[in-house]
C-alpha positions in Angstrom: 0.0 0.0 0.0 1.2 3.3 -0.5 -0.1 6.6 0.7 -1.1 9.3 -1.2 -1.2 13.3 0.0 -4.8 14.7 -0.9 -4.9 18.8 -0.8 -9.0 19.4 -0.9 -9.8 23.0 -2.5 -13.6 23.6 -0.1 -15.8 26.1 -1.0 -15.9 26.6 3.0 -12.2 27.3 3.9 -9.7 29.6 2.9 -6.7 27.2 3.1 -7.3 23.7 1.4 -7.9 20.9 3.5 -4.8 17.8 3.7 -5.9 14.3 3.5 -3.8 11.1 4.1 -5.0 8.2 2.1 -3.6 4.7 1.1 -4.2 2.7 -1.9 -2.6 -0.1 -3.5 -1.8 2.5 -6.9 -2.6 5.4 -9.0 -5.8 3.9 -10.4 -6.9 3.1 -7.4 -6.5 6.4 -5.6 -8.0 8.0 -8.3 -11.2 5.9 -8.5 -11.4 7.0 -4.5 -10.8 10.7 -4.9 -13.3 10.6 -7.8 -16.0 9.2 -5.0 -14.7 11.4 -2.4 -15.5 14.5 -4.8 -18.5 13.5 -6.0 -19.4 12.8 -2.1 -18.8 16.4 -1.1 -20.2 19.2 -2.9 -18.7 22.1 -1.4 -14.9 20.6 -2.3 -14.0 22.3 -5.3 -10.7 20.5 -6.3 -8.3 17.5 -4.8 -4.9 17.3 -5.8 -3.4 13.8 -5.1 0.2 13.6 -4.2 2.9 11.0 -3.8 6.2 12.3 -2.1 6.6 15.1 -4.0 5.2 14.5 -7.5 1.7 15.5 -8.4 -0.2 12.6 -9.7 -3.5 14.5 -10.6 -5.6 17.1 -10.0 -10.0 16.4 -10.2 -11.8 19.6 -10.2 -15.6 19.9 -9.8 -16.2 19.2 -13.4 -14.8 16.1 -13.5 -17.0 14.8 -10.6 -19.9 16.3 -12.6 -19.0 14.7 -15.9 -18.0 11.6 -15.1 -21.5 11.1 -12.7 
């Protein structure tokens, strides 16, 4: 398992929010942050992270498109 760095761009809070999450790899972290987003409307934007490389952004739109 690894552990992925999620910054959370909320509607609600000036500074984004920081979320640690683990997941066996990319396509699985990203199939979580896609729930995650579509789970909370007021988030605006989640950034996942490994170390120190961005592995993708979701905005808004792609929660919207995609459900």
């Amino acid at each position: 398992m690894r552990t992925y760095i999620c910054l959370i761009a909320d509607d609600r809070f000036a500074v984004p929010s920081l979320l640690f999450q683990e997941a066996k790899d990319d396509l699985a972290i990203r199939a979580m942050a896609l729930a995650q987003l579509r789970a909370n409307p007021h988030w605006q934007s989640l950034e996942v992270r490994l170390d120190d490389e961005v592995v993708f952004t979701l905005e808004r739109a792609d929660a919207d498109v995609h459900g």
